[in-house]
C-alpha positions in Angstrom: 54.3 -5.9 68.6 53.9 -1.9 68.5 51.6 0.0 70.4 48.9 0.5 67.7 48.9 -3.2 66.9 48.4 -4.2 70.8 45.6 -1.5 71.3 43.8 -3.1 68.1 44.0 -6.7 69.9 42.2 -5.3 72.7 39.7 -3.1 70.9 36.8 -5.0 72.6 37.9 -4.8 76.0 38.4 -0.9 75.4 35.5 0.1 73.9 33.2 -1.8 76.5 35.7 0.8 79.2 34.7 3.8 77.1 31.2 2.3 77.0 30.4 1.3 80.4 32.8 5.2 81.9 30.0 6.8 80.2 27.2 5.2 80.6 28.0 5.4 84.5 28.5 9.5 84.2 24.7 9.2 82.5 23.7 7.2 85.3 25.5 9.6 88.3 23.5 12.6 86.2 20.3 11.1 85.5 19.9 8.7 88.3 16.6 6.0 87.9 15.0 7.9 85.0 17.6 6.3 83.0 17.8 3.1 83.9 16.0 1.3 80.8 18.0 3.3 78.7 21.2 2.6 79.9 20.5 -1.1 79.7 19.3 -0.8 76.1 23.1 1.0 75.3 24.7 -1.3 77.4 23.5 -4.4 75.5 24.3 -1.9 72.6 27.9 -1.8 73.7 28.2 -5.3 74.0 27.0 -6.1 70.4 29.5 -3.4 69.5 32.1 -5.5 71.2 31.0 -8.8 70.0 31.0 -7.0 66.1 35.1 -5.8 67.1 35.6 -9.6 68.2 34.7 -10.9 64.9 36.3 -8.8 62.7 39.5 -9.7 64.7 38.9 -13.2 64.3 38.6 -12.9 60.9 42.0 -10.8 60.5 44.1 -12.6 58.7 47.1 -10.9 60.6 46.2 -12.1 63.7 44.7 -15.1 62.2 47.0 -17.7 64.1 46.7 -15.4 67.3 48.9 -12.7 68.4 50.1 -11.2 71.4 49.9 -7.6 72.8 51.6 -5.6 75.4 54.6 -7.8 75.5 53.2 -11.2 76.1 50.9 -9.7 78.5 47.4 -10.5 76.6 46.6 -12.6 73.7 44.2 -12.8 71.0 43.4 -16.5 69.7 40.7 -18.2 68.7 40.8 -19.6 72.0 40.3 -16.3 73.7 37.1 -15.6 70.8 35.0 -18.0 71.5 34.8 -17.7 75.3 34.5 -13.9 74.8 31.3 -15.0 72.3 29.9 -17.1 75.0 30.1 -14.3 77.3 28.7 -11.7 76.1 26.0 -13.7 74.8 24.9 -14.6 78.2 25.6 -10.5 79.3 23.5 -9.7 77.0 20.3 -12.4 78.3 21.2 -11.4 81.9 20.6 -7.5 80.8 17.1 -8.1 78.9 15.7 -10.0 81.2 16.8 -7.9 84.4 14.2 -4.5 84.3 11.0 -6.3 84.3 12.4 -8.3 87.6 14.0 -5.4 89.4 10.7 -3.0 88.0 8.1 -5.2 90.2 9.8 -4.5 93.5 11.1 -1.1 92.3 14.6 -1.7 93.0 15.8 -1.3 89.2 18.9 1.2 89.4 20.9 2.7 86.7 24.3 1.4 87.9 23.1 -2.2 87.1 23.6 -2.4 83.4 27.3 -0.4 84.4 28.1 -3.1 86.7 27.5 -6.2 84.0 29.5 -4.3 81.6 32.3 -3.5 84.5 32.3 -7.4 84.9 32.2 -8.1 81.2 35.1 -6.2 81.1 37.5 -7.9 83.6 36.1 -11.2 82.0 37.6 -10.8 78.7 40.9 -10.2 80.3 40.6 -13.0 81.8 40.3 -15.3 79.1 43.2 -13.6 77.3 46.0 -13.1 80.0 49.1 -15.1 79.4 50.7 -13.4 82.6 50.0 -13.7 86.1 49.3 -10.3 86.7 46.6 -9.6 84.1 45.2 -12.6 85.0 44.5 -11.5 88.4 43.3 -7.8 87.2 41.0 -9.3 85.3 40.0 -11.5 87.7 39.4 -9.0 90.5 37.7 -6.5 88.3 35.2 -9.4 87.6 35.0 -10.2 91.4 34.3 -6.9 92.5 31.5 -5.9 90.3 29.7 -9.5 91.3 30.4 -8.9 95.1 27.8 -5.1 94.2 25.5 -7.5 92.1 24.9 -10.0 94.5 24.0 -7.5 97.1 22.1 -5.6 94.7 18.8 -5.3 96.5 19.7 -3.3 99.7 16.6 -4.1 101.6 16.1 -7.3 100.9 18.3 -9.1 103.9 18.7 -12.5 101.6 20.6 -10.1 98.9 23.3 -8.2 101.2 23.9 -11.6 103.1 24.6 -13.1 99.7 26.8 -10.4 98.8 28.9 -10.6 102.4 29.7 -14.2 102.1 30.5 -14.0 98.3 32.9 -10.7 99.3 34.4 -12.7 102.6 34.8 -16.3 100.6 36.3 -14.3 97.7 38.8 -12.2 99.6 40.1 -15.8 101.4 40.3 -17.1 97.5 41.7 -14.4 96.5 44.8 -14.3 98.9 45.1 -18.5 98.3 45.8 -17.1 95.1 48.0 -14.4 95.4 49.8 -17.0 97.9 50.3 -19.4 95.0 51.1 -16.7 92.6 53.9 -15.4 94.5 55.3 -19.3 95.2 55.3 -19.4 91.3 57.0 -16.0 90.5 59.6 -16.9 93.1 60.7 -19.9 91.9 59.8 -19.0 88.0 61.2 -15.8 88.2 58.4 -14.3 85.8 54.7 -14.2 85.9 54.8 -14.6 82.2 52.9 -18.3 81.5 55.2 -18.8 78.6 58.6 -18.3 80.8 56.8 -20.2 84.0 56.3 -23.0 81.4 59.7 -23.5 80.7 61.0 -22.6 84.3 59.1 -25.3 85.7 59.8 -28.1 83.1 61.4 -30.7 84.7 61.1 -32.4 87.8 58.4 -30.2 90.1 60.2 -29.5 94.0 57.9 -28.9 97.2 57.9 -25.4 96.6 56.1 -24.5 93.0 54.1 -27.5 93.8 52.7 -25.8 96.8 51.5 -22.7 94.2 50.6 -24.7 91.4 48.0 -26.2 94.6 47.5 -22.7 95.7 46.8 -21.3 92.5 44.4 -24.0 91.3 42.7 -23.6 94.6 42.1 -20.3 94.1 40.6 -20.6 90.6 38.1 -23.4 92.1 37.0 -21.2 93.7 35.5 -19.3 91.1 34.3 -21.8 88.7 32.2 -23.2 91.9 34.2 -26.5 92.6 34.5 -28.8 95.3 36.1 -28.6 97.6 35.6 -24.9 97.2 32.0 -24.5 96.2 30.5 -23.8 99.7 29.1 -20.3 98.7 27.4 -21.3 95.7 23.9 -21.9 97.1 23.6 -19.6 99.4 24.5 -16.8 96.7 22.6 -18.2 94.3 19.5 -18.2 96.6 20.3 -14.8 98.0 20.9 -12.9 94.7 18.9 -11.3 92.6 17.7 -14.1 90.2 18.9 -12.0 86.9 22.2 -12.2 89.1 22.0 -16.1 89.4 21.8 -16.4 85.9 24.5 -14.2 85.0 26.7 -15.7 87.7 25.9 -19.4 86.7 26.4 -18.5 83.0 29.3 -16.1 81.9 31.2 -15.6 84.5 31.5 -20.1 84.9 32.8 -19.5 81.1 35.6 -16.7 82.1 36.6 -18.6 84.8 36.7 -22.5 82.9 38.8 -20.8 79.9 41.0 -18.7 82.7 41.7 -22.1 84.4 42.1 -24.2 81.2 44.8 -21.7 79.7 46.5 -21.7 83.1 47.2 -25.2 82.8 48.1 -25.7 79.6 50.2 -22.5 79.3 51.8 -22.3 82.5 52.3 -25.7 83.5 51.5 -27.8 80.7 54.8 -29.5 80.9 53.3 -30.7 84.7 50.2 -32.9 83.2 51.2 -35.7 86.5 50.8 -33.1 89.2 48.2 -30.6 87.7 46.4 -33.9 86.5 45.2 -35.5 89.5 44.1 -32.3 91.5 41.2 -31.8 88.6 40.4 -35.4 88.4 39.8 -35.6 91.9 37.9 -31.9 91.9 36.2 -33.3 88.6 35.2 -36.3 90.3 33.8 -34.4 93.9 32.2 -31.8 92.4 29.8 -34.2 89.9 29.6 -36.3 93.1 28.6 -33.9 95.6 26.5 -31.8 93.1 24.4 -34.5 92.3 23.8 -35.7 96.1 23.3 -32.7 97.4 20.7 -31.7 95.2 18.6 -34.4 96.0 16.9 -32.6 99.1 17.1 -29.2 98.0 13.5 -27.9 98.4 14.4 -24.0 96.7 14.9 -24.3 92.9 17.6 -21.3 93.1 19.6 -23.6 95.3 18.6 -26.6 93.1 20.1 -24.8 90.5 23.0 -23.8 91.6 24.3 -27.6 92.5 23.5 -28.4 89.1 26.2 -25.6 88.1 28.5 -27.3 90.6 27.6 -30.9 89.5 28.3 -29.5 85.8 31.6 -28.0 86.4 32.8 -31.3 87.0 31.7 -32.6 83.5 33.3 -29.6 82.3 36.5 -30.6 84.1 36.7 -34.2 82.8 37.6 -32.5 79.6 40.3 -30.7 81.0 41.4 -33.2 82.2 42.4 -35.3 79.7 45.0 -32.5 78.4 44.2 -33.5 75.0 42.8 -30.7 72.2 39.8 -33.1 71.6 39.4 -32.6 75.2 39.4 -29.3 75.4 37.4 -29.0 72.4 35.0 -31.3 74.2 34.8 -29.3 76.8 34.0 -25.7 74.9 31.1 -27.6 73.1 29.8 -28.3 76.3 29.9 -24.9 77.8 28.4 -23.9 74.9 25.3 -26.1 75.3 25.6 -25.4 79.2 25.1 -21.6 78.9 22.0 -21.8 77.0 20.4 -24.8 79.5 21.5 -22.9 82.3 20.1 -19.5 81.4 16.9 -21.4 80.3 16.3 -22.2 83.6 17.2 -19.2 85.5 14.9 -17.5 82.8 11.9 -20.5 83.5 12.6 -19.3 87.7 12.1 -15.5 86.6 8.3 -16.4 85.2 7.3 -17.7 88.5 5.4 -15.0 90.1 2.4 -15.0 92.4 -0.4 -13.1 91.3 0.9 -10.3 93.2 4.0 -10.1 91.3 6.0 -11.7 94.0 8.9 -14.2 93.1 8.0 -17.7 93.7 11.2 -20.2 94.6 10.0 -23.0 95.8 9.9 -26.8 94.1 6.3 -26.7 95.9 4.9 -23.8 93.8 6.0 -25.1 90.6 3.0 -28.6 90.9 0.8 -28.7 88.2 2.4 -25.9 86.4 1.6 -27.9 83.0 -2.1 -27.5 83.4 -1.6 -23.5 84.2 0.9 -22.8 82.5 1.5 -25.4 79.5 4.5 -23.8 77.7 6.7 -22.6 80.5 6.4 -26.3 81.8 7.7 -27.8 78.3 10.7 -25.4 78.7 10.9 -26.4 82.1 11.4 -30.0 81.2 13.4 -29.8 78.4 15.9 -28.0 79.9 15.7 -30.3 83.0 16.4 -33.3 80.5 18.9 -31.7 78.7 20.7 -30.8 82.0 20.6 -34.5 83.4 21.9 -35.3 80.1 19.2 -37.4 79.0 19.3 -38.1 74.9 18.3 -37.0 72.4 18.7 -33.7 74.0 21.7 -31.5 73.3 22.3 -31.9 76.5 23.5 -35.3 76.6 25.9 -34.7 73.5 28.0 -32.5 76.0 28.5 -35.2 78.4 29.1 -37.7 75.1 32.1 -35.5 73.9 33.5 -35.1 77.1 33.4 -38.9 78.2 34.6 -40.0 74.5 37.8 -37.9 75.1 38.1 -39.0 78.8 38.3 -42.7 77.0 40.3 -41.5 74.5 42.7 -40.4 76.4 43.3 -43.5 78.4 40.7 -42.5 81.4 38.0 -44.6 81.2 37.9 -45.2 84.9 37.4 -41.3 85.2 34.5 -42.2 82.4 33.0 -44.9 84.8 32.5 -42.9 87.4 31.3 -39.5 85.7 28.7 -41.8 83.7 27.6 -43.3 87.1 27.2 -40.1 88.9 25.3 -38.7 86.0 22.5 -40.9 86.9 22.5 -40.2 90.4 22.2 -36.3 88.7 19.5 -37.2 86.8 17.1 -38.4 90.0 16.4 -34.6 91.2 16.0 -32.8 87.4 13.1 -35.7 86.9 11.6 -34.9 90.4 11.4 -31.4 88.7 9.3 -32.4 85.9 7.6 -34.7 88.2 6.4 -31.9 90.3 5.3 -30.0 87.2 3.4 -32.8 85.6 1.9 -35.1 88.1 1.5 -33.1 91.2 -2.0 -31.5 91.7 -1.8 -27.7 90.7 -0.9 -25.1 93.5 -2.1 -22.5 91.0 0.8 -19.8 92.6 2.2 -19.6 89.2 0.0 -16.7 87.4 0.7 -16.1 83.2 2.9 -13.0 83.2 2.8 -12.0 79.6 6.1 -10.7 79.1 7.0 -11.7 75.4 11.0 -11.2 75.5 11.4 -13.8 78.0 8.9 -16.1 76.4 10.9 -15.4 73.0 14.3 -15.9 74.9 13.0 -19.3 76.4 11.8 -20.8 73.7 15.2 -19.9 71.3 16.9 -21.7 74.4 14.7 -24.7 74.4 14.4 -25.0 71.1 18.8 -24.8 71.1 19.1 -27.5 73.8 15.9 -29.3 72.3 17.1 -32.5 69.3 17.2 -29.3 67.1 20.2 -28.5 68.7 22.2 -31.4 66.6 21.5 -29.2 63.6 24.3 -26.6 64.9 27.1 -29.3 65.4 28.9 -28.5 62.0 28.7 -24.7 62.9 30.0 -24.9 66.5 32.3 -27.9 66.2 34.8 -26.4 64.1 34.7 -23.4 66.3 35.3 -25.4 69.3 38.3 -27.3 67.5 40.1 -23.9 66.2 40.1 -22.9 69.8 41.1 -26.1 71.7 44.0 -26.3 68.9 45.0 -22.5 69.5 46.1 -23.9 72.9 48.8 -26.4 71.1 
């Protein structure tokens, strides 16, 4: 494919880079006056982006999917609807960011540059076919996270969450690199497509190693056991705008990274590559739903759901099947919006000095204060413990019925099981809210756009959700199939 072709494929990705490069020399000149302003263009830029997205997917050129830059990146419908998913939750991280950073007066213009930064090396992500675009990608993504998480230098919580995400990272990142190189050497390309068919037959000691190593390293950033350990203590530490961008779009960049890994570059593998994600599938719905149990901050809380989620995600993977897949996009789908629905819920508890409020403990009584925020609360709580008829529990479903499908309805068994272990701490949450006596720390903050944005959620994860299956099912398919 030329040049002019290849640079059209990756129109979005570019004009975010054009976007966010400028936007940071208006934040070097202008410094904090600009801050809201910058955030308002940088949502701007990703709407731009999602608007270049469609009318790729909707080329009928590249209709099928196409590569650019000599196998390097590819554009499939695969590769679209992560991107969608993405900057969908950029853009909810980045309107409800000011008003948090504005009451402590820690909102700085490089913010918005740094979402955009990490947008950026996400949507590579999802579309390398080659080692080495995979890891650019990757790291670019990394990097801006490692700033975010330490975003508030005087809050001590913040920069310590920012050290242990940059320290754990690094250790991934090399574990990766590692397996990489194993790969490469015994591939002799970092092309997915040529490591595919290098590695066909039977699997020696030596790519086996990588393949370990490089799945290893990609745990490591979707959260899973037995690499999850600096989940809750970044979670907690980070700004809670952060939280909710972590736990939303970059888990979505890093599932579809993983996903297209396997299937592209060692598809032909499914016995090896097969049981490491069972048995990560298996630990991390396990260990997220246990450890959960005595959290007492709802950041942390939170962020074992992600983990405990992550694995329901995985049993689609699993399988290796396109319904599987499929399954699984739905459910990120539906994760994304319960997961930022939350966060969002955990931004509206403030003191009535404008203070963020954390703990399970503040949160008793909250449906006689505030009545609203506590519906959202519990739906979303439901929906996450996969409770019907929530939207949430149509996730897990599609995900189980492929895991039978496929011939793993032990894998089922257990998931099912540990989903009602899940389900204890998301009811002690609504629990607290509706039968606890009132603390009355949780004051009414009045800030429509997140009221707006958390009712849209809850009404998306609420039994009005089912209403949206024939839109996003067919969506789901076309990209689980791209991978086939």
């Amino acid at each position: 494919m030329n040049l002019a072709s290849s640079l059209w494929l990756v129109s979005p990705e570019i004009f975010l880079s054009v976007s966010s490069l400028i936007l940071l020399l208006v934040a070097a000149w202008s410094q904090e006056k600009a801050a809201r302003l910058i955030t308002i263009l940088s949502v701007a830029a990703l709407f731009g982006a999602s608007t270049l997205l469609m009318l790729l997917s909707h080329n009928p050129d590249f209709k099928g999917g196409a590569d650019a830059f000599d196998g390097l990146y590819r554009m499939d419908a695969f590769g679209s609807s992560a991107k969608f998913l993405i900057y969908l939750a950029a853009i909810i991280s980045l309107i409800v960011a000011p008003r948090f950073f504005q009451d402590g007066g820690k909102y700085r213009s490089e913010y918005p540059v740094l979402i955009l930064f990490a947008t950026i090396g996400m949507g590579m992500m999802v579309s390398a076919t080659d080692m080495m675009t995979l890891y650019i990608g990757l790291e670019l993504n990394s990097l801006s996270a490692y700033v975010l998480a330490s975003f508030i230098r005087t809050d001590i919580r913040s920069s310590e969450a920012g050290l242990k995400y940059f320290v754990l990272g690094a250790l991934a990142s090399g574990m990766l690199l590692f397996g990489i190189s194993l790969v490469y050497g015994f591939a002799g390309s970092t092309s997915f497509a040529v490591i595919g068919e290098a590695l066909s037959g039977d699997l020696s000691t030596g790519p086996l190693i990588g393949l370990v190593l490089v799945l290893s390293g990609l745990a490591f950033k979707i959260s899973a056991v037995p690499f999850h350990m600096w989940t809750p203590d970044v979670y907690e530490g980070a700004p809670t705008p952060v939280s909710a961008f972590f736990a939303s779009a970059p888990k979505v960049a890093a599932v579809a990274l993983t996903t297209r890994v396997i299937i592209d570059a060692f598809g032909g593998q499914t016995s090896a590559w097969q049981q490491i994600i069972v048995f990560v599938a298996l630990a991390s719905i396990i260990l997220g739903a246990v450890a959960a149990i005595g959290q007492q901050n709802i950041k942390r809380l939170l962020a074992y759901s992600s983990i405990n989620n992550v694995g329901f995600l995985l049993i689609g993977l699993a399988t290796g099947t396109a319904a599987g897949i499929s399954a699984m996009m739905f459910y990120l789908a539906i994760y994304v919006a319960m997961t930022l629905g939350s966060f969002i819920c955990v931004l509206e508890m403030r003191d009535k000095d404008g203070k963020p409020l954390e703990s399970l403990a503040s949160l008793a009584g909250l449906s006689q204060t505030r009545p609203g925020l506590a519906a959202a609360f519990a739906v979303f709580m439901f929906s996450l413990a996969g409770i019907p008829p929530l939207f949430g529990f149509w996730g897990k479903f599609l995900v189980f019925d492929a895991a039978v499908a496929a011939g793993m309805l032990p894998l089922a068994v257990i998931g099912i099981a540990a989903s009602v272990i899940g389900a204890f701490y998301y009811i002690k949450v609504v629990k607290i809210i509706y039968f606890d006596d009132p603390a009355d720390e949780i004051v009414v903050t009045g800030h429509k756009a997140e009221n707006i944005l958390i009712a849209l959620l809850a009404l998306f994860v609420s039994p009005l959700g089912y209403l949206a299956i024939p839109f996003i099912a067919p969506i789901t398919a076309s990209a689980a199939a791209a991978l086939f």
